[in-house]
C-alpha positions, 0 to 999 in steps of 0.5 A: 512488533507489528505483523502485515499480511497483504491480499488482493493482488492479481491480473488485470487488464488495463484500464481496470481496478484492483483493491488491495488488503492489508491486515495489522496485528500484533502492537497496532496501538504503536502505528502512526501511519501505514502505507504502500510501496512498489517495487518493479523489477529492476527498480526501485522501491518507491512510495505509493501512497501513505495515511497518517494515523491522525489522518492526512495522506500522501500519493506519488504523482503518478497515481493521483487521481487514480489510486485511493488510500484508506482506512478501516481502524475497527479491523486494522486494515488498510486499503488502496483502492486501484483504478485505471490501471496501466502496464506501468502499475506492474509490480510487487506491492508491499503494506508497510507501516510506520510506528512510535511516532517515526516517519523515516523509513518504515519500520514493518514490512508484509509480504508484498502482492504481485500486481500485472497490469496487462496492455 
């Protein structure tokens, strides 16, 4: 089993940054991607940005260009480096983390970290 624990949520204002955490432990040698999902109320949960293991990433379109996806694997952590924040970036963001060799639906879930974007 794999454990998340997000950090780094909080307000901003807009036009700002925001770095959010997320800690792996527990069966990390079975992860083969991690990555970051939304959630706003009264929508759904959508993909934000993903990284492969092997290296590789994804964003969704709205975030390009402004939003960074990484990796530090000598602590297990993965980040997502915000900028530009909008009004729209508003939501709960989930670290959610793929593993034995499944791209499908992610397997692992944290907590989830409030992030408002003030206008």
């Amino acid at each position: 089993q794999v454990q998340l624990v997000e950090s780094g949520g909080g307000l901003v204002q807009a036009g700002g940054s925001l770095r959010l955490s997320c800690a792996a432990s527990g069966s990390i040698i079975s992860i083969n991607a991690m990555g970051w999902y939304r959630q706003a109320p009264g929508k759904q949960r959508e993909l934000v940005a993903s990284l492969r293991t092997g290296g590789g990433s994804n964003y969704t379109d709205s975030v390009k260009g402004r939003f960074t996806i990484s990796r530090y694997n000598a602590k297990n952590t993965v980040f997502l480096q915000m900028k530009s924040l909008r009004p729209e970036d508003t939501a709960v963001y989930y670290c959610a983390a793929w593993s034995g060799g499944d791209y499908g639906p992610p397997r692992h879930w944290g907590q989830g970290t409030q992030v408002t974007v003030s206008s």
